[in-house]
N, C-alpha and C positions, 0 to 999 in steps of 0.2 A: 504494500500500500504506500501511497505517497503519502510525505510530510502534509501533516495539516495547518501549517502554519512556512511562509515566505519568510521575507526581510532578519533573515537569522533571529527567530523563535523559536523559541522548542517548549512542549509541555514538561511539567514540571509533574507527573504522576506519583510520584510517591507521597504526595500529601492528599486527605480526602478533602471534599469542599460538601458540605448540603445547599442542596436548592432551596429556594423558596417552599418549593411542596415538602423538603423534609426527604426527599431523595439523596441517594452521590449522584452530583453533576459527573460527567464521562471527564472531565478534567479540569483540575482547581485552580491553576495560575498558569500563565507564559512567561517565560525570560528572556532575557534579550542574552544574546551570543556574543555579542559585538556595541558596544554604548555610541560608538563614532556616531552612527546612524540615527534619526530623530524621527522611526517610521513605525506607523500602524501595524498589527499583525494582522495578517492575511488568511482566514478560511477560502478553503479551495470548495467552491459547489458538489465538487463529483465526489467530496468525500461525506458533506452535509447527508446529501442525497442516495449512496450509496444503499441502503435499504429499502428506498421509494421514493417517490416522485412528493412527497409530504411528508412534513416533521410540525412536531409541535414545539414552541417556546415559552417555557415558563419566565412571567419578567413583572416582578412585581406583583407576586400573588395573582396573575390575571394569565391565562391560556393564552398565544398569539400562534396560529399557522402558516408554513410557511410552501408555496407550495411552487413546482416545478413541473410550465405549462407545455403544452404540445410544441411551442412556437419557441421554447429555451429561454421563455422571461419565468423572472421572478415574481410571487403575489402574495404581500403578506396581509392575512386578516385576523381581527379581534374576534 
């Protein structure tokens, strides 16, 4: 599988994190590789999506769906 994270990130797995719901989130912090850089981390779609074409996001105690159309856009709904 690819890295799910670009601009020298890497997940940091050996910590657990709870979600909002009271779940383990699949991964609790990112770190930077390299500080030089002053950049965003990067989820790659085809790994979001790699079980389906829709994911749920818990954010803030409230459901949000995320979903992957015929046409390759993204749609997210409450």
């Amino acid at each position: 599988m690819t890295d799910l994270f670009d601009n020298d990130y890497h997940l940091n797995q050996s910590k657990t994190h709870h979600g909002v719901d009271g779940m383990n989130a699949p991964f609790s912090l990112f770190t930077r590789n390299n500080d030089t850089q002053h950049a965003l981390p990067m989820l790659h779609s085809n790994n979001l999506f790699a079980l389906g074409r829709e994911i749920r996001i818990m954010h803030a105690g409230e459901e949000y769906r995320l979903r992957l159309t015929r046409n390759n856009r993204l749609i997210l709904t409450k």
